[in-house]
ZADO-1210 file (C-alpha; in nm, 4 decimals, padded with zeros to 6 digits):
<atoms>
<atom x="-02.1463" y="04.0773" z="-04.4244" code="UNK" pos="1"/>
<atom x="-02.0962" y="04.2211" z="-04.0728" code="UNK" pos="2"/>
<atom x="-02.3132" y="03.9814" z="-03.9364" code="UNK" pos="3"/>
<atom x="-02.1252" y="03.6962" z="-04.1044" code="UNK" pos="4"/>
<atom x="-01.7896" y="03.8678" z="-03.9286" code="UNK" pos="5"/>
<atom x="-01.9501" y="03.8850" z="-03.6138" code="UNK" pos="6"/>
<atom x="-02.0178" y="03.5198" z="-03.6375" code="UNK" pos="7"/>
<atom x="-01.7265" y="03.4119" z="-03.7758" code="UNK" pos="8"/>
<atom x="-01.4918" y="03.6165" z="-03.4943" code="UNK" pos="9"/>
<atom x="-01.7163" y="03.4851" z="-03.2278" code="UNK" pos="10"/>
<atom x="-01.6257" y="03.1176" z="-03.3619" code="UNK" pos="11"/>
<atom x="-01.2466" y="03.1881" z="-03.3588" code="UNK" pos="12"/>
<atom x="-01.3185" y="03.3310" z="-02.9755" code="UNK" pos="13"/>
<atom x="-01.5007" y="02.9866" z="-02.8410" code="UNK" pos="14"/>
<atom x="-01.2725" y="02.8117" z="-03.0232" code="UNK" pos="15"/>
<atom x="-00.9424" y="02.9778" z="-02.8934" code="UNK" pos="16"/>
<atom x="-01.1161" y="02.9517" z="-02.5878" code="UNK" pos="17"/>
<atom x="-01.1855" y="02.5358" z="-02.5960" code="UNK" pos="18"/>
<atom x="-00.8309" y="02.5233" z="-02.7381" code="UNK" pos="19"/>
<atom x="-00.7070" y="02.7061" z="-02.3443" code="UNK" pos="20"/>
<atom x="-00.9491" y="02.5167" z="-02.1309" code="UNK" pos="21"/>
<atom x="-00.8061" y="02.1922" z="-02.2812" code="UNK" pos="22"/>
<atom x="-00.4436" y="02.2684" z="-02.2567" code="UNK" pos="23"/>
<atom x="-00.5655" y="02.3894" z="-01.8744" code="UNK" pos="24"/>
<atom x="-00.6866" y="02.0531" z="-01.8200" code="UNK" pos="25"/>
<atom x="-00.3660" y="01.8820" z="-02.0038" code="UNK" pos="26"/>
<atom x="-00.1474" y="02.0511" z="-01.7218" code="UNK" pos="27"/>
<atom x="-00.3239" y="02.0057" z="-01.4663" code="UNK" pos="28"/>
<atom x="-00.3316" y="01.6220" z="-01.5409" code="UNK" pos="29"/>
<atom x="00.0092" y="01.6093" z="-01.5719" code="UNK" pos="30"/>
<atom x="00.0772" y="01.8101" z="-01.2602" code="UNK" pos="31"/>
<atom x="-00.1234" y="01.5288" z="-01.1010" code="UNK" pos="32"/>
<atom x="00.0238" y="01.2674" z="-01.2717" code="UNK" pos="33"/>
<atom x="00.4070" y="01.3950" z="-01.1554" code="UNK" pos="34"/>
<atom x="00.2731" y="01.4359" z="-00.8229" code="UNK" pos="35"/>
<atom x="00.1338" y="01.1130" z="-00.8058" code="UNK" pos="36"/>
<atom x="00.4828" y="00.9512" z="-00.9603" code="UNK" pos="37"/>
<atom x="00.6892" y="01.1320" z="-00.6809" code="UNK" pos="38"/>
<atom x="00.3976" y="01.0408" z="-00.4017" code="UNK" pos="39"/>
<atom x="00.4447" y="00.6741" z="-00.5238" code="UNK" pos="40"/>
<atom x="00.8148" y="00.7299" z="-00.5500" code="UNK" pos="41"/>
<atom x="00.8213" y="00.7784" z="-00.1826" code="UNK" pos="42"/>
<atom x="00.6497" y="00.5671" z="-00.1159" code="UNK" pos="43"/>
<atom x="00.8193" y="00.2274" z="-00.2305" code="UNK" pos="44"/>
<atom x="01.1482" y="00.3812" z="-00.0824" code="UNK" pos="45"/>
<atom x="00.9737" y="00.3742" z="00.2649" code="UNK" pos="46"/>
<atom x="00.8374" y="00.0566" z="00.1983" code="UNK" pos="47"/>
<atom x="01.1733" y="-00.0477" z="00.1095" code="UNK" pos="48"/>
<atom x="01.2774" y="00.0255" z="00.4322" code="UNK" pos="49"/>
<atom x="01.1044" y="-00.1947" z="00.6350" code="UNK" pos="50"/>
<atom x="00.8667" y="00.0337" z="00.8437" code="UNK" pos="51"/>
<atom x="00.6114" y="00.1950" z="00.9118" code="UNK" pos="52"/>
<atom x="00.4103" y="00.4023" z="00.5851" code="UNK" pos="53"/>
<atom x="00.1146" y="00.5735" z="00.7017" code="UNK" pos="54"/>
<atom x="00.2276" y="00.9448" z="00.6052" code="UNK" pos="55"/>
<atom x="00.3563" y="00.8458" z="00.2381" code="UNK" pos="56"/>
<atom x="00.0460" y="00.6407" z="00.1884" code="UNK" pos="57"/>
<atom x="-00.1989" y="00.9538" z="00.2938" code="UNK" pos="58"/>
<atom x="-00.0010" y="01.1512" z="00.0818" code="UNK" pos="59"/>
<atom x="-00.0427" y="00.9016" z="-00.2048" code="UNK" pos="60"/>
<atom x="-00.3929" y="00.9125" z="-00.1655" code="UNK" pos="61"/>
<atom x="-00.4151" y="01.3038" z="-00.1140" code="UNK" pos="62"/>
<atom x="-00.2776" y="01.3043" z="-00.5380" code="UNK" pos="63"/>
<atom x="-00.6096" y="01.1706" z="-00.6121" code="UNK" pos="64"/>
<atom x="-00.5180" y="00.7783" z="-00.7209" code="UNK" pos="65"/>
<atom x="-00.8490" y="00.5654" z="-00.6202" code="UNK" pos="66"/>
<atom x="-00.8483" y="00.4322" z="-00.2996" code="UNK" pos="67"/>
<atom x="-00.9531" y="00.0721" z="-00.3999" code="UNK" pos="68"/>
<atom x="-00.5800" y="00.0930" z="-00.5578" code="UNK" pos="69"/>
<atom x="-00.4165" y="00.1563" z="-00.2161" code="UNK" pos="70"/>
<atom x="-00.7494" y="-00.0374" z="-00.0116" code="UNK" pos="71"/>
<atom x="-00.4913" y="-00.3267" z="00.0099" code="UNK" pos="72"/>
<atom x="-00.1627" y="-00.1591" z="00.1545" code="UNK" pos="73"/>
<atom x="-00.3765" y="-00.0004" z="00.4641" code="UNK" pos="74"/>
<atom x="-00.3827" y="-00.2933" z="00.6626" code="UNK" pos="75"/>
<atom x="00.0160" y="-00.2839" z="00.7049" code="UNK" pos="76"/>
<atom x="00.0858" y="00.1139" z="00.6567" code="UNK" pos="77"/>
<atom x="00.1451" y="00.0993" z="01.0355" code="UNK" pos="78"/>
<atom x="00.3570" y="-00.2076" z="01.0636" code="UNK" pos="79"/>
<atom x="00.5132" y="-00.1736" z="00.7145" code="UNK" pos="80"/>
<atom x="00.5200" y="-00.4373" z="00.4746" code="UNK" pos="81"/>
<atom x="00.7356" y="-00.7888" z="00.4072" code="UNK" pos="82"/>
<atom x="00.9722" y="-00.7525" z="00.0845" code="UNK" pos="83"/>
<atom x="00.9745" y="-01.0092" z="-00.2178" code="UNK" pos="84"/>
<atom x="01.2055" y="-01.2404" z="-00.0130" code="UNK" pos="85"/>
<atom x="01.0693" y="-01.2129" z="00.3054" code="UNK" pos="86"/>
<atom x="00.7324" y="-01.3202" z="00.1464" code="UNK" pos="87"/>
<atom x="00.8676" y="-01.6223" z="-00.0164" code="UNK" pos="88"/>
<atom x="01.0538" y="-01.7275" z="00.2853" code="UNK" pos="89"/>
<atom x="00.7050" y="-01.7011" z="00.5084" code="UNK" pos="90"/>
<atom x="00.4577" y="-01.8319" z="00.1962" code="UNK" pos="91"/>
<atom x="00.7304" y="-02.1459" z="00.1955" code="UNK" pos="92"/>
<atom x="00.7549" y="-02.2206" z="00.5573" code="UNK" pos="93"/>
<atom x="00.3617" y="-02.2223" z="00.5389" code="UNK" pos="94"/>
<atom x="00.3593" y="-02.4522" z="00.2573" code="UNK" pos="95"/>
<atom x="00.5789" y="-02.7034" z="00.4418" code="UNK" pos="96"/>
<atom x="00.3390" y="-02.6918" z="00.7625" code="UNK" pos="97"/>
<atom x="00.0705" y="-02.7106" z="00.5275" code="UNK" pos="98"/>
<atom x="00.2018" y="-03.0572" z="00.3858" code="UNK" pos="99"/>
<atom x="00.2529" y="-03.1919" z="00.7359" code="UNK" pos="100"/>
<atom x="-00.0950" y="-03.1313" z="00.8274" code="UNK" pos="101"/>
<atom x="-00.3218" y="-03.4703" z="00.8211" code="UNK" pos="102"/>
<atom x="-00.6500" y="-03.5188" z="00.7747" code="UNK" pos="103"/>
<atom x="-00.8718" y="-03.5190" z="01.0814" code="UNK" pos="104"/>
<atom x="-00.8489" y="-03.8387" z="01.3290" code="UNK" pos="105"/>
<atom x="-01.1117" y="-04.0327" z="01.4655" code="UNK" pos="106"/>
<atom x="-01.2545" y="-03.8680" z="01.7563" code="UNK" pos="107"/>
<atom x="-01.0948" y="-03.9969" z="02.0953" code="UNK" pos="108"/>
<atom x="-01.3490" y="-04.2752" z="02.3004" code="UNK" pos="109"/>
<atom x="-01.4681" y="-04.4309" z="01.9813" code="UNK" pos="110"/>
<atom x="-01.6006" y="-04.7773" z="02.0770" code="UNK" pos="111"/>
<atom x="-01.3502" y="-05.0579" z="01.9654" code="UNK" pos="112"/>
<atom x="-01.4560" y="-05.2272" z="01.6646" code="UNK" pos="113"/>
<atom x="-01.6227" y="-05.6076" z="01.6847" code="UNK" pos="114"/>
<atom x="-01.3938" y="-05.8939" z="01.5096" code="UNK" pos="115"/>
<atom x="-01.6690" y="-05.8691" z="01.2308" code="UNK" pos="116"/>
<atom x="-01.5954" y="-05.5223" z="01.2024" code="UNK" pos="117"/>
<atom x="-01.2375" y="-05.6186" z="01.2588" code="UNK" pos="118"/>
<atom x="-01.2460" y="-05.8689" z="00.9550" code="UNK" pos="119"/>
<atom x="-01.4305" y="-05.6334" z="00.7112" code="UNK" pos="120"/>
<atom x="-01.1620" y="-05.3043" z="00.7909" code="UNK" pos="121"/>
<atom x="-00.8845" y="-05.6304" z="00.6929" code="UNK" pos="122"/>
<atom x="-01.0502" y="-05.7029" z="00.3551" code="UNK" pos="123"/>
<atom x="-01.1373" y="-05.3648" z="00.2601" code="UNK" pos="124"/>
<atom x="-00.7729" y="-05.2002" z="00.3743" code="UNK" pos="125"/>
<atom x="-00.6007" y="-05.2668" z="00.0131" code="UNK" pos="126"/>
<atom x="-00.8575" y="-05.0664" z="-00.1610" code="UNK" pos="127"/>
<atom x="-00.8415" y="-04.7795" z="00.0775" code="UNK" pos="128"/>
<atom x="-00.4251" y="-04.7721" z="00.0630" code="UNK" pos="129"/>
<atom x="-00.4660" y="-04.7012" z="-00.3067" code="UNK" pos="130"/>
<atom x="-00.7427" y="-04.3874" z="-00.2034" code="UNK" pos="131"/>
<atom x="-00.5623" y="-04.2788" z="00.0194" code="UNK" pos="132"/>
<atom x="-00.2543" y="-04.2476" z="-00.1729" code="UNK" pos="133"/>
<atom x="-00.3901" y="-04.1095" z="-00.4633" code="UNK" pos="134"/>
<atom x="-00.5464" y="-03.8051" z="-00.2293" code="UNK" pos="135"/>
<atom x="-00.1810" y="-03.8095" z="-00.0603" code="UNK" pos="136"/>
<atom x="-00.0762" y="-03.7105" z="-00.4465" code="UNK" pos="137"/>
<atom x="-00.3387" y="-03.4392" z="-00.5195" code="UNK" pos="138"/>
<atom x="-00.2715" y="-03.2413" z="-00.1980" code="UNK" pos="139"/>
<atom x="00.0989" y="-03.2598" z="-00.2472" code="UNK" pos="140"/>
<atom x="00.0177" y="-03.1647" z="-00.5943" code="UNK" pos="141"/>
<atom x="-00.1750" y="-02.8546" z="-00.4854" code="UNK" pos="142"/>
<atom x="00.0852" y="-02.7731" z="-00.2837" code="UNK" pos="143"/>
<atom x="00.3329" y="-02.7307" z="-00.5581" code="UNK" pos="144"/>
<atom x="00.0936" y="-02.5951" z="-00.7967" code="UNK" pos="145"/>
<atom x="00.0402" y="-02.3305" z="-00.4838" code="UNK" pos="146"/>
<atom x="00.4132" y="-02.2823" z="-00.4681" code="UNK" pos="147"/>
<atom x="00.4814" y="-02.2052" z="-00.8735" code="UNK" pos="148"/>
<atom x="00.1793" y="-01.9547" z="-00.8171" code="UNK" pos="149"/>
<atom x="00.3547" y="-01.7869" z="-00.6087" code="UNK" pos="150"/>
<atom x="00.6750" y="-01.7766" z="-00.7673" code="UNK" pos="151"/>
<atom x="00.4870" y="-01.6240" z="-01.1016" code="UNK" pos="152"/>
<atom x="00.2462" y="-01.3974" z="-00.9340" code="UNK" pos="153"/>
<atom x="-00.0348" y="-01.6124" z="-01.0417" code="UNK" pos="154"/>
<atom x="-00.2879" y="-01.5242" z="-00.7919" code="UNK" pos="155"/>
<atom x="-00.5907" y="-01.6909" z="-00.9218" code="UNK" pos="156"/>
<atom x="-00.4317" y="-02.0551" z="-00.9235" code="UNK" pos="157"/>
<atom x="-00.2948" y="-01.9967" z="-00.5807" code="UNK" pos="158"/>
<atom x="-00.6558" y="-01.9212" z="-00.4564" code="UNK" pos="159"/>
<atom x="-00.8005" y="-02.1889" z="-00.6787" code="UNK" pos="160"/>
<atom x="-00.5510" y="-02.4770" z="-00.5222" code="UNK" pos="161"/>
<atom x="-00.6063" y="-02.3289" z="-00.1880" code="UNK" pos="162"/>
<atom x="-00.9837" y="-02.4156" z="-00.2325" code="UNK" pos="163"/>
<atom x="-00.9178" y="-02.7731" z="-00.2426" code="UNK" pos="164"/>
<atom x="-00.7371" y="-02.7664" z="00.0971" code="UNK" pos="165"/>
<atom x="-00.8901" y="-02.8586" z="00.3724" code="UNK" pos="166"/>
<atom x="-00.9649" y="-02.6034" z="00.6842" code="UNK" pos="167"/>
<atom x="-00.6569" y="-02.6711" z="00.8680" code="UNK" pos="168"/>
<atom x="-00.4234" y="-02.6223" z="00.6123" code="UNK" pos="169"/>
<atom x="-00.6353" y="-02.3085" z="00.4827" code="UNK" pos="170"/>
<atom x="-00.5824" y="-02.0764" z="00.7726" code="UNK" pos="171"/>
<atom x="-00.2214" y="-02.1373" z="00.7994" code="UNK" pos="172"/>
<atom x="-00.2470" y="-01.8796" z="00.4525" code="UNK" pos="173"/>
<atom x="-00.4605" y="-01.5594" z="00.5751" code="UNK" pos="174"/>
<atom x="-00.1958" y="-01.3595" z="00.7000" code="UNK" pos="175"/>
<atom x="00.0404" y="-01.4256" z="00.4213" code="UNK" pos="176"/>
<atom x="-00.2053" y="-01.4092" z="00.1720" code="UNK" pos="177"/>
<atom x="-00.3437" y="-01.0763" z="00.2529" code="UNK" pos="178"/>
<atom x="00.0566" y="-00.9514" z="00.2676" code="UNK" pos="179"/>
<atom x="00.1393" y="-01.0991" z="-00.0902" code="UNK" pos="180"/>
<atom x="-00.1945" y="-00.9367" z="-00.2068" code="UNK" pos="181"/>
<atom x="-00.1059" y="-00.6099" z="-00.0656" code="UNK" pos="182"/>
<atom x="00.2392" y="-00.6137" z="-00.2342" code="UNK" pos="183"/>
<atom x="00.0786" y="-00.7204" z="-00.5905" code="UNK" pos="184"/>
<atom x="-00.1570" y="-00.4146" z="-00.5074" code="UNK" pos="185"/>
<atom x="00.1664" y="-00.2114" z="-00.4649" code="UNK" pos="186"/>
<atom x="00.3015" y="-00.3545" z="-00.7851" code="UNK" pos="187"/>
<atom x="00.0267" y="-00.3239" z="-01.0079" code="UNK" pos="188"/>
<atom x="00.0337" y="00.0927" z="-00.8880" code="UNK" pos="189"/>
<atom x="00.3597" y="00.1209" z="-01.0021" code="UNK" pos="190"/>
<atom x="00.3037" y="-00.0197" z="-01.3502" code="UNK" pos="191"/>
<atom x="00.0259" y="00.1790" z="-01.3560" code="UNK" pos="192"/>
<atom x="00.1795" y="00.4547" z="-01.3261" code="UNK" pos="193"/>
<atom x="00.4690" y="00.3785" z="-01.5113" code="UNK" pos="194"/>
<atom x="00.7400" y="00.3676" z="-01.2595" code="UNK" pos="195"/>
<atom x="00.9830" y="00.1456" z="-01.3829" code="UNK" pos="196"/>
<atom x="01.1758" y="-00.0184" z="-01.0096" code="UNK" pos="197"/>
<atom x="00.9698" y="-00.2857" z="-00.8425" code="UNK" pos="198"/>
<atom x="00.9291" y="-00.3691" z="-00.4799" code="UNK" pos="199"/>
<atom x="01.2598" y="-00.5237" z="-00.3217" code="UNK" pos="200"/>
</atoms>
């Protein structure tokens, strides 16, 4: 019988004591949870503002958040990153130069073709109008597809029309790609974390 008590009051002891370490760990998530929320709080206010965010964004990742969350918004903590408008107004002026962009000319000294040659381009020049407007058509398509993307955060079909570009037009996009990335990084941190305003 006394050993049964023994055993029994040792049970209530580890289990009081499993009962404190969890509610120990339960606050201390939450304390990192509210310090994360104010961190992040900060955070889009400086961003917000225009400028520079290297301090809040150390202290973001000081709360413990992963730093392949934040990898994205280093690039432009010192120069500060665009807003929602300020994107769009950059990602459509690059669409538009995009769309003026032709295809590569002939290269300059090319020997001037024979009348044979002549005669042949003649015959075959209805067939190619009809090519070349139906490629006219897909780019331009792209190029809208690109822009509705944009407009619904749909990253994956921007990248996937921006494949089918050629090299030209591509580069126009690093710079404001990598920005529009960065602030879907930023966004997807705040709805992780439940904060409920969005980037300007």
């Amino acid at each position: 019988a006394a050993l049964t008590e023994k055993t029994n009051t040792l049970e209530g002891a580890v289990t009081a004591l499993s009962e404190t370490v969890s509610g120990q760990v339960d606050a201390i998530t939450t304390a990192q949870r509210s310090t994360q929320t104010v961190a992040l709080a900060n955070l889009q206010t400086v961003i917000a503002s225009g400028g520079s965010f290297e301090q809040s964004i150390e202290a973001l990742a000081k709360t413990g958040i992963e730093e392949e969350q934040i990898a994205p918004l280093r690039p432009f903590a010192a120069s500060g990153l665009k807003s929602r408008k300020e994107l769009q107004d950059t990602l459509g002026g690059l669409l538009e130069d995009a769309a003026k962009l032709q295809e590569p000319s002939s290269a300059d000294g090319e020997a001037e073709p024979s009348a044979l040659e002549k005669l042949l381009q003649n015959a075959t020049s209805t067939l190619n109008i009809k090519k070349v407007g139906e490629s006219a058509v897909a780019k331009q398509t792209s190029l809208n597809v690109m822009r509705e993307a944009f407009d619904t955060d749909d990253l994956a079909a921007f990248e996937g029309e921006l494949a089918t570009l050629n090299d030209d037009q591509k580069v126009l996009f690093t710079d404001g790609l990598s920005e529009w990335k960065a602030s879907l990084s930023f966004s997807d941190i705040l709805a992780s974390l439940q904060v409920s305003e969005a980037i300007p």
